[in-house]
C-alpha positions as CSV (number, residue, x, y, z in Angstrom):
1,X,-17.3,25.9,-15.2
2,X,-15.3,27.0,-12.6
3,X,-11.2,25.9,-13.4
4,X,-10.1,23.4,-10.5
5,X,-6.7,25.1,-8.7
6,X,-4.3,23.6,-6.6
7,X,-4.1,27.2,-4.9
8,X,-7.9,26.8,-3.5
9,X,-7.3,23.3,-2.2
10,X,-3.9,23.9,-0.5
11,X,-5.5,27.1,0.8
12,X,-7.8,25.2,2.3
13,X,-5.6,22.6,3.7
14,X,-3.1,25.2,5.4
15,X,-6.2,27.0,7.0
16,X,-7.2,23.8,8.1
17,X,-4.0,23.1,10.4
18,X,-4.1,26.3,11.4
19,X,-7.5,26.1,13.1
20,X,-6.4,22.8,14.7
21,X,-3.9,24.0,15.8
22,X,-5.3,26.7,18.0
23,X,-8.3,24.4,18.6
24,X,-5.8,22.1,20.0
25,X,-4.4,24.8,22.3
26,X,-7.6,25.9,23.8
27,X,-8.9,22.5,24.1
28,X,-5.8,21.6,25.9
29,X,-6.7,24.1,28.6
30,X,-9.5,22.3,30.4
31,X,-9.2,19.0,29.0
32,X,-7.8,16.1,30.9
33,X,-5.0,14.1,29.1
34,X,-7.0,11.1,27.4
35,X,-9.9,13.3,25.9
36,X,-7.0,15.6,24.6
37,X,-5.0,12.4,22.7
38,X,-8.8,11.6,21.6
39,X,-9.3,15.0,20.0
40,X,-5.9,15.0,18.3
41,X,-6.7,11.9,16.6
42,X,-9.9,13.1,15.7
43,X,-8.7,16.3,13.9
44,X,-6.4,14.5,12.4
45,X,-9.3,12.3,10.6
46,X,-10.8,15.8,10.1
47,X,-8.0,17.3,8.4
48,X,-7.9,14.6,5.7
49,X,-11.2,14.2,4.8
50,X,-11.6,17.7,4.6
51,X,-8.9,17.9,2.2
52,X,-10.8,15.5,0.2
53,X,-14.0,17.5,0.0
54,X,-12.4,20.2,-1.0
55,X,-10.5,18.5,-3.9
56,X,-14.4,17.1,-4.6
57,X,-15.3,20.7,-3.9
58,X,-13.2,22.4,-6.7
59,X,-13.1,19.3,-9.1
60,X,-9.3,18.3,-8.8
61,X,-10.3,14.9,-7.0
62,X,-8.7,11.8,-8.6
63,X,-9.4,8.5,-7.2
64,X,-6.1,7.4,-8.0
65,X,-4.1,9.8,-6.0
66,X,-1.7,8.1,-4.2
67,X,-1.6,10.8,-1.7
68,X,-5.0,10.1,-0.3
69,X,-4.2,6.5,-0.3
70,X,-1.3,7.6,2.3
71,X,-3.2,10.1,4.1
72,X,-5.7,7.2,4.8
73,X,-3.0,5.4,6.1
74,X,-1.8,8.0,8.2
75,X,-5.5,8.5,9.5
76,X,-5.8,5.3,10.1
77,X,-2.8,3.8,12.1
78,X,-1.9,7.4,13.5
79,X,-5.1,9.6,13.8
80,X,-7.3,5.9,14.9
81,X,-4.1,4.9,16.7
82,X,-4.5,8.0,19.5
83,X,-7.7,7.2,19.7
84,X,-7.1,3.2,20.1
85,X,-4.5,4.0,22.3
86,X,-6.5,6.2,25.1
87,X,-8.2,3.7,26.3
88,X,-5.5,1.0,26.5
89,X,-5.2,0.5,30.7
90,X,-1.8,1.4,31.2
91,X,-2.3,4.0,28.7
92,X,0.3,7.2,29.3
93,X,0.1,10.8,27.6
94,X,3.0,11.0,25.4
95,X,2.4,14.9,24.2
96,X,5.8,14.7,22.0
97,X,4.1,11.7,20.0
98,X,1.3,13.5,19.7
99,X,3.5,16.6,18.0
100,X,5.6,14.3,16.6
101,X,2.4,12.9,14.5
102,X,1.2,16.7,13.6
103,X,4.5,17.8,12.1
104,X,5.4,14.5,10.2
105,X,1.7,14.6,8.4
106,X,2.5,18.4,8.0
107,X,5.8,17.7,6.3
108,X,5.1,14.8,4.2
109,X,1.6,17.3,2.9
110,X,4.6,20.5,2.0
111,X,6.7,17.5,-0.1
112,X,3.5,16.6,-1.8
113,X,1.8,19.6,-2.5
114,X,5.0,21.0,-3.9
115,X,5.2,18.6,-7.1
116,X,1.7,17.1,-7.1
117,X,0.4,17.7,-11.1
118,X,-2.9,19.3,-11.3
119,X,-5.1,15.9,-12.4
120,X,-7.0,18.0,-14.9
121,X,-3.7,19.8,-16.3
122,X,-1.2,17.0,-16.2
123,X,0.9,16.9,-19.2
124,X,0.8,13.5,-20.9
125,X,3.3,12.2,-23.5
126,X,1.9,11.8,-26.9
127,X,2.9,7.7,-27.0
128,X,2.4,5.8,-24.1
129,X,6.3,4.3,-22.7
130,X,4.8,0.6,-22.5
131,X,2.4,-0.4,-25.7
132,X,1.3,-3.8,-25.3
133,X,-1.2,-6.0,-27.2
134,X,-4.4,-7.5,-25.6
135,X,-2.6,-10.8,-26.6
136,X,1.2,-9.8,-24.9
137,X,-1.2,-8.6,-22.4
138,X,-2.9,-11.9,-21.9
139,X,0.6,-13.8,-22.2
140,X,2.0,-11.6,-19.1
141,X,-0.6,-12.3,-17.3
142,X,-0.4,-16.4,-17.4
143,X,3.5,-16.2,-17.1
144,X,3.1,-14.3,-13.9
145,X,0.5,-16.6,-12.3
146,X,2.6,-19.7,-13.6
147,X,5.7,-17.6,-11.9
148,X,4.1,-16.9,-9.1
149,X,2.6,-20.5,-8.3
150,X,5.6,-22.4,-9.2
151,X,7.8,-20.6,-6.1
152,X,4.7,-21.5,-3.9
153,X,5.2,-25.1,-4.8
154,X,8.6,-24.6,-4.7
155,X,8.5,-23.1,-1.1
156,X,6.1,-26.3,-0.4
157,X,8.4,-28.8,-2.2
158,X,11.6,-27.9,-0.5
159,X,10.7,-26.8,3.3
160,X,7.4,-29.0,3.3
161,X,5.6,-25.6,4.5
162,X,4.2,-22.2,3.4
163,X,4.2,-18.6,4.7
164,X,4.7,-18.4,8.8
165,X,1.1,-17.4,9.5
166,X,0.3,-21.0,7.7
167,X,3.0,-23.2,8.7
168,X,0.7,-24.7,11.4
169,X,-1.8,-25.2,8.8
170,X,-0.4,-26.5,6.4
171,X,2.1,-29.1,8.1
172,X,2.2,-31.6,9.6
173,X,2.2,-31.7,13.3
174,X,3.2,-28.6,15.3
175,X,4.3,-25.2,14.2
176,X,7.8,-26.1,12.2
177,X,10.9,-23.8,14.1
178,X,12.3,-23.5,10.8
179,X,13.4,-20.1,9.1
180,X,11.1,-19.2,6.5
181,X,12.3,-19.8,3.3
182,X,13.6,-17.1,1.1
183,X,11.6,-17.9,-2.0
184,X,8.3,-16.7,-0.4
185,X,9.0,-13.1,-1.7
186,X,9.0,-14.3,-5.0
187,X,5.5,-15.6,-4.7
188,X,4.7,-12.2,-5.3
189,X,4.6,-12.0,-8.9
190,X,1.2,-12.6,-8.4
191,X,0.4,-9.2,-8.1
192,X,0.7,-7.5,-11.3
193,X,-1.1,-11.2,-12.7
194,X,-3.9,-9.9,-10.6
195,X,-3.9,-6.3,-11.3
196,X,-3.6,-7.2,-15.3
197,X,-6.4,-10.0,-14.7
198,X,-8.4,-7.2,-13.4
199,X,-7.8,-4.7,-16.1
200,X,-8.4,-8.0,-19.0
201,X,-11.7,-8.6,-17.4
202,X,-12.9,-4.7,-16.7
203,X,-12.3,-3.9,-20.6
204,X,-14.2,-7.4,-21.9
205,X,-11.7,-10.5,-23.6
206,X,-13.2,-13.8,-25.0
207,X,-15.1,-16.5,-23.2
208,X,-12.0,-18.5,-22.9
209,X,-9.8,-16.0,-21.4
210,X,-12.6,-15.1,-19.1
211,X,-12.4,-18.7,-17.8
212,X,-8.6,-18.6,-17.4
213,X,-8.2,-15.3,-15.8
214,X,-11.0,-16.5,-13.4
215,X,-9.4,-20.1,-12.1
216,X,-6.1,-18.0,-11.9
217,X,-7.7,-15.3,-10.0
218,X,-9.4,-18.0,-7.8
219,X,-6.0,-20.1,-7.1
220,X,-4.2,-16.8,-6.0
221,X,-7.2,-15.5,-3.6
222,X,-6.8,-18.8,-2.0
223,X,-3.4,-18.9,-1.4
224,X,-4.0,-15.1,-0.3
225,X,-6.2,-16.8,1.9
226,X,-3.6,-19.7,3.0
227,X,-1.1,-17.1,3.2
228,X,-2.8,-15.0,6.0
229,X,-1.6,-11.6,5.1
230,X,-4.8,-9.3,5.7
231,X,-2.9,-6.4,3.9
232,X,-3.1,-8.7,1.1
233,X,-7.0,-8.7,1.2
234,X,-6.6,-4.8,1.4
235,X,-4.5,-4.5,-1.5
236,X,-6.6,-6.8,-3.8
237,X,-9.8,-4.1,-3.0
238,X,-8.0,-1.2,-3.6
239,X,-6.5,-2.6,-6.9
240,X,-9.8,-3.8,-8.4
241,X,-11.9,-0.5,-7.7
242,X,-8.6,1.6,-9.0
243,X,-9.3,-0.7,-11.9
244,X,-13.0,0.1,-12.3
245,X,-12.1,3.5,-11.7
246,X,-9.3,4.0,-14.3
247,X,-10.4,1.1,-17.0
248,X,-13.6,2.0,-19.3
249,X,-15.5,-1.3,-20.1
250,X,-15.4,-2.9,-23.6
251,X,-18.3,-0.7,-24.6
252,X,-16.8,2.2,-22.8
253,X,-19.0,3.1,-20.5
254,X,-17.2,3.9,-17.1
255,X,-20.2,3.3,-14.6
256,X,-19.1,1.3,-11.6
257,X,-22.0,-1.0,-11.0
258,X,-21.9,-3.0,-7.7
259,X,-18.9,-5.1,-8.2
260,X,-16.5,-2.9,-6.5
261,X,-18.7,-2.5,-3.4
262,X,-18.8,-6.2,-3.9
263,X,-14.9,-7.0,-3.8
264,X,-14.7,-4.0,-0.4
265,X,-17.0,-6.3,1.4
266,X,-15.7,-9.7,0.9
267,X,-12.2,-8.3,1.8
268,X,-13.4,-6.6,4.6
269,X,-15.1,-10.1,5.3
270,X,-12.3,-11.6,5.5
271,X,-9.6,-9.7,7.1
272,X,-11.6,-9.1,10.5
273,X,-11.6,-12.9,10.8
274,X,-8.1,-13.5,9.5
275,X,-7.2,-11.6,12.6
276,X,-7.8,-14.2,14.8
277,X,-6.9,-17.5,12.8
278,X,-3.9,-16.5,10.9
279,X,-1.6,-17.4,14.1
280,X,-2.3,-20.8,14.7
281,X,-5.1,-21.3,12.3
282,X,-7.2,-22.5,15.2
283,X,-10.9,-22.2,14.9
284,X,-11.8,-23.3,17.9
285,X,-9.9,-20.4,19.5
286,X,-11.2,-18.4,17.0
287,X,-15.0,-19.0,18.0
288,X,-14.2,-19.0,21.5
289,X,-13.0,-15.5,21.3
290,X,-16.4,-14.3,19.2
291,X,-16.8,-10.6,17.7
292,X,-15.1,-9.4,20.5
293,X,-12.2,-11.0,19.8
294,X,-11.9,-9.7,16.1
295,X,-12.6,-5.8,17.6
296,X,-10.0,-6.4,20.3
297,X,-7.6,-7.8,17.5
298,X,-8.2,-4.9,15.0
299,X,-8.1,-1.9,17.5
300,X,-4.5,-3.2,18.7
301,X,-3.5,-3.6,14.8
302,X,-4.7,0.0,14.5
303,X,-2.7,1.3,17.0
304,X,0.6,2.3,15.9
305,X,0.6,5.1,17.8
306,X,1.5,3.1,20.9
307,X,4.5,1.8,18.9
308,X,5.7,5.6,18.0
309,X,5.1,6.4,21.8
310,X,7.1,3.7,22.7
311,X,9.8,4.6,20.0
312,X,10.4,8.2,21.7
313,X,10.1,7.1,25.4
314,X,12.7,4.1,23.8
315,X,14.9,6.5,21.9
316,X,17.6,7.9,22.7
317,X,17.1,7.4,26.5
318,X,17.7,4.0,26.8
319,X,19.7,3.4,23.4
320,X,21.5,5.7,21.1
321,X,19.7,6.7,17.9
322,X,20.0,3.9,14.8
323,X,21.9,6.1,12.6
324,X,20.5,4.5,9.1
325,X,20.1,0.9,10.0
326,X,16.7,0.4,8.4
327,X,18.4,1.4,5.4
328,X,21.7,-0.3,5.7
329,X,18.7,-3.4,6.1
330,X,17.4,-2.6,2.5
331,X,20.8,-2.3,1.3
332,X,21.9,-5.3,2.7
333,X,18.0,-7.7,2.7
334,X,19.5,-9.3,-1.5
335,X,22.3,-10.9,0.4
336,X,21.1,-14.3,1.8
337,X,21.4,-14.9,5.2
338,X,23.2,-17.9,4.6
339,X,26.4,-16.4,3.4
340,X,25.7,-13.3,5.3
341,X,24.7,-14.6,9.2
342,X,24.8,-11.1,10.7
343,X,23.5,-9.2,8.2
344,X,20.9,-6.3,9.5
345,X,17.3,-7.4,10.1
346,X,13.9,-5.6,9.9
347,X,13.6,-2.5,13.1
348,X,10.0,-4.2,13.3
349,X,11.6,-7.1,14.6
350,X,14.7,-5.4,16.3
351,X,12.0,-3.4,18.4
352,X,10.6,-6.0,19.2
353,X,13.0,-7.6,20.5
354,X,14.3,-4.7,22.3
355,X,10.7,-3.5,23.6
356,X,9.1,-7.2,24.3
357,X,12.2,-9.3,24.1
358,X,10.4,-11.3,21.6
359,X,12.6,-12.5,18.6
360,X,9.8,-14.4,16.9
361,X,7.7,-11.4,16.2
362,X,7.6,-7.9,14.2
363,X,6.1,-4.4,15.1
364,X,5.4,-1.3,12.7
365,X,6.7,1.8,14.3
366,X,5.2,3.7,11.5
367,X,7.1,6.0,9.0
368,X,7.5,8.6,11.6
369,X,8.4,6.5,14.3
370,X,11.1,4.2,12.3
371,X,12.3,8.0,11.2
372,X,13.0,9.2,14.8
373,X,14.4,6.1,15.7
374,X,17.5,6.3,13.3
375,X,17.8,10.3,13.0
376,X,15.8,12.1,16.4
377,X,13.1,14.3,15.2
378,X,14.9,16.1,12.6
379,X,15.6,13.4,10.5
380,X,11.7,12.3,11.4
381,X,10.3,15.7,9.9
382,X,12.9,16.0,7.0
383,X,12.1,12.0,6.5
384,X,9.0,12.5,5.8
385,X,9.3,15.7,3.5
386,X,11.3,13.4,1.2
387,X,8.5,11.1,1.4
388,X,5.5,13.2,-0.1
389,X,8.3,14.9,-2.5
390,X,8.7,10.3,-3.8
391,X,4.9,10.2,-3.5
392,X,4.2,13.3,-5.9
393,X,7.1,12.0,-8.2
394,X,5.3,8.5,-8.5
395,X,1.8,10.0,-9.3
396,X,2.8,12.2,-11.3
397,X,4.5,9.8,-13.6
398,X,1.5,8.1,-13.8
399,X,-0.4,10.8,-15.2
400,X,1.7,11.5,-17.6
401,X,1.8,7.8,-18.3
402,X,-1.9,7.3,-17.6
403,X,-4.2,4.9,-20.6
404,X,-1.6,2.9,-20.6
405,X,-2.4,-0.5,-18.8
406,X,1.3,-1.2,-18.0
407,X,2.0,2.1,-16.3
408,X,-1.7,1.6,-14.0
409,X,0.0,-1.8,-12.9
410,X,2.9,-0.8,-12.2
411,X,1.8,2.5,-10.3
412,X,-0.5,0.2,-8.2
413,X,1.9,-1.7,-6.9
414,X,4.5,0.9,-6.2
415,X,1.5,2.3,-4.2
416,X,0.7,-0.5,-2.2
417,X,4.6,-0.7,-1.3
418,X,4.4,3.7,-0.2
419,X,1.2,2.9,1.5
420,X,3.0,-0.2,3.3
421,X,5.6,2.2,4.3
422,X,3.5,4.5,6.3
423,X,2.6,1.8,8.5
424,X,6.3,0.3,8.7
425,X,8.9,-1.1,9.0
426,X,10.8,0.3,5.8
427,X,12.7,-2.7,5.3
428,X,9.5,-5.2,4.4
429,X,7.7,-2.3,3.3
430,X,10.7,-1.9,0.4
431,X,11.5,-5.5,-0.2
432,X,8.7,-6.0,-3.1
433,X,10.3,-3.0,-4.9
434,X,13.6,-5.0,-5.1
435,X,11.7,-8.6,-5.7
436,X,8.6,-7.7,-7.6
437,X,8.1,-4.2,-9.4
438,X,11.4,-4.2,-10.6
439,X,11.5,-7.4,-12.3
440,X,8.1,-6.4,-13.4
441,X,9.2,-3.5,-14.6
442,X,12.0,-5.2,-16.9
443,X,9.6,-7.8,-18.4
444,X,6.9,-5.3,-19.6
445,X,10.5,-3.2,-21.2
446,X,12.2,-6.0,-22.7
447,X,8.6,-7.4,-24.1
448,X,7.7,-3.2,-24.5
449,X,11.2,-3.2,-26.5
450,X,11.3,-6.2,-28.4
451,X,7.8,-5.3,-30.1
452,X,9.2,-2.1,-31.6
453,X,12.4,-3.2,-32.5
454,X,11.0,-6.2,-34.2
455,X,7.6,-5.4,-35.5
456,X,7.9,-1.1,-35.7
457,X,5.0,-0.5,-37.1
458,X,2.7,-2.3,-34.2
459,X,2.9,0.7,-32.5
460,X,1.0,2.6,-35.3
461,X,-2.2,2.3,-33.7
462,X,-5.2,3.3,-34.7
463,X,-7.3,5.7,-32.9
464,X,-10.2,3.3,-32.1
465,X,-8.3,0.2,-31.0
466,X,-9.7,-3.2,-31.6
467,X,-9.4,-6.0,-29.4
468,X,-6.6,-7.8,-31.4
469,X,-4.7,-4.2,-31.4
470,X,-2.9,-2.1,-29.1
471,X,-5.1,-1.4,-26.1
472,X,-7.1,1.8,-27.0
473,X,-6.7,4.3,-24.3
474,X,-9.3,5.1,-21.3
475,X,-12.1,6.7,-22.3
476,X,-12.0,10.9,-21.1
477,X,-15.6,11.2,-19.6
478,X,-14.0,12.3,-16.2
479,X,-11.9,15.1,-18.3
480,X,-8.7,14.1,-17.1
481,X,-5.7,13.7,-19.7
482,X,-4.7,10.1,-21.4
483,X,-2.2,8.7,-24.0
484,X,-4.2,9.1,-27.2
């Protein structure tokens, strides 16, 4: 059996911007402006999913990879975005986006490919950092849902309302002017619930649990729903087929079945509609504006690209350059506004407000885009370098990690949060690091901790786990390397 190499698929990938890039250049010749902005977002589709046949091609692809999770966002919002974007009417060829968009997807591929482990070679450590019970499991599990639930009654209790895309929905009267309250973030510790609700029920508990996991999964899919986020929708797919994908069944067998294509459906069911009501949750707008309204509502949430354009037609010739104040935002977002008035706010919103003049709402300039806003173009490319070089680092602790339950919930979160980030803006892209995966984090060490300091010989386990032992690690059909 041929031995997968990272030299074959990088090969390939180089090549591959190579020939677009003199395809570009001749195509540019005789082409008018829109069909070239059309091409360049199709070779950018082209360029990642021919990376990913090659992977398939010399048997390195992982379907946990975080870095085809980002390139699909890149395609998506960037690559779609040109596309979107050359038939908007008072569309303008911006050729420095359009290299702008090259050279950042170059640079964040170089940062990648530089530390990316070889999925069949990855070292992994001989004991797993996190070794948790089925039962500590199961405990987690309810505290975060309980956690999670009590700040949405909280939220309700104290402001009378939920998350903005809601409020009309679920008060009383008219849209409330208030300032969203800041304990929505927290609502998030539903995530790792799900994504350890997911991994309970893919490897087989009791009947009982069954039934609990499933009213909790139900409660937060509705206020998922409620909420209005359709990222939200995207995320819980992604998490339960990574789940599928990564977690053997209780009789070990690792064949899909029809669930995940199940779970991709209904989300996709229900973030084309979401589109529409998630404003004013009114249906009757809603049905007014039919099937064309969802299409028209998608293909202008596609199109980031228009925001980047805007960005460098934006920056620095009508304003100087941000110098860092997405970051100093990060820095600052713990502080409440209440004792800090002035203290920086999300470049989503600030370009919004300096683009539209529209305080209220929030725009993604994408990664790139946010980049060259604060630093020019140099800061954009080297920005996104530093990107793929965190996105290698993250997967690749996961594979050395990887069997361990723990580490695939906390690597699925960190890459919803990277994923996010592509998109933009940093700032709300980084704030469920700081509010949600690091507390979660520092429950599973201090529960990871107690266990060995207190009981040291629970983590003696045996090599064919039971269900009231340490979770056994994932089976190795696929050949790739787990805690055993």
């Amino acid at each position: 059996m041929r031995k997968p190499t990272k030299k074959a698929s990088h090969s390939a990938l180089f090549a591959g911007f190579a020939l677009a890039g003199v395809a570009l250049c001749d195509f540019a010749i005789g082409a008018s402006s829109r069909q070239l902005q059309v091409v360049a977002g199709i070779v950018v589709l082209l360029l990642i999913a021919g990376w990913i046949v090659v992977d398939i091609l010399v048997g390195r692809f992982h379907a946990a990879n975080l870095r085809y999770f980002a390139l699909f966002s890149f395609g998506l919002f960037l690559g779609g975005g040109m596309i979107v974007d050359a038939v908007r009417p008072d569309y303008a060829i911006q050729p420095a986006a359009i290299l702008l968009t090259y050279g950042a997807l170059l640079c964040f591929v170089l940062g990648f490919v530089l530390f990316e482990p070889n999925p069949v070679s990855a070292p992994c450590h001989s004991e797993p950092t996190f070794s948790l019970t089925s039962e500590q499991l199961f405990t987690l599990t309810c505290f975060f849902f309980a956690l999670g639930f009590f700040f949405v009654f909280l939220e309700w209790h104290l402001y009378g309302q939920l998350q903005s895309y809601a409020g009309k929905f679920t008060a009383a009267g008219a849209r409330p002017a208030r300032v969203m309250p800041y304990v929505q973030t927290f609502t998030e510790f539903m995530t790792p619930a799900v994504i350890l609700a997911f991994i309970q029920l893919r490897r087989g508990t009791s009947l009982a649990r069954r039934v609990v996991l499933t009213l909790f999964l139900t409660g937060a899919v509705a206020w998922f729903l409620v909420w209005g986020a359709r990222g939200n929708f995207l995320w819980l797919a992604v998490a339960f087929v990574l789940v599928w994908v990564e977690i053997g069944s209780e009789r070990g067998a690792r064949r899909l079945g029809a669930k995940p294509v199940l779970v991709l459906s209904l989300s996709a069911a229900a973030i084309l509609p979401l589109g529409l009501v998630r404003t004013t949750w009114n249906l009757r707008e809603a049905e007014s504006a039919g099937w064309s309204g969802v299409w028209t509502g998608a293909g202008e949430s596609l199109d980031t690209y228009y925001q980047l354009a805007r960005t460098l037609d934006y920056f620095p010739a009508r304003a100087g350059f941000l110098d860092g104040y997405s970051f100093y935002g990060v820095i600052a977002n713990p502080v409440p506004r209440a004792l800090w008035p002035g203290k920086p706010i999300g470049v989503g919103k600030l370009a919004s407000l300096l683009y539209d003049g529209n305080p209220q709402n929030s725009i993604g300039l994408s990664l790139p885009g946010e980049l060259y806003a604060n630093f020019g173009y140099v800061g954009s490319l080297l920005g996104m370098f530093l990107f793929g070089l965190l996105a290698a680092a993250v997967y690749s602790w996961y594979m050395r990690q990887r069997g361990d339950p723990v580490a695939l919930v906390i690597y699925l979160m960190a890459l919803s949060c990277l994923v996010t980030e592509v998109r933009g803006d940093i700032l709300d892209a980084t704030a469920p690091l700081l509010y949600s995966l690091l507390p979660t984090v520092i429950c599973f060490g201090i529960v990871a901790t107690a266990t060995k300091r207190f009981r040291p010989n629970a983590q003696k386990a045996p090599t064919r786990a039971t269900s009231q032992s340490v979770i056994s690690p994932l089976a190795t059909t696929d050949g790739l390397p787990r805690n055993i």
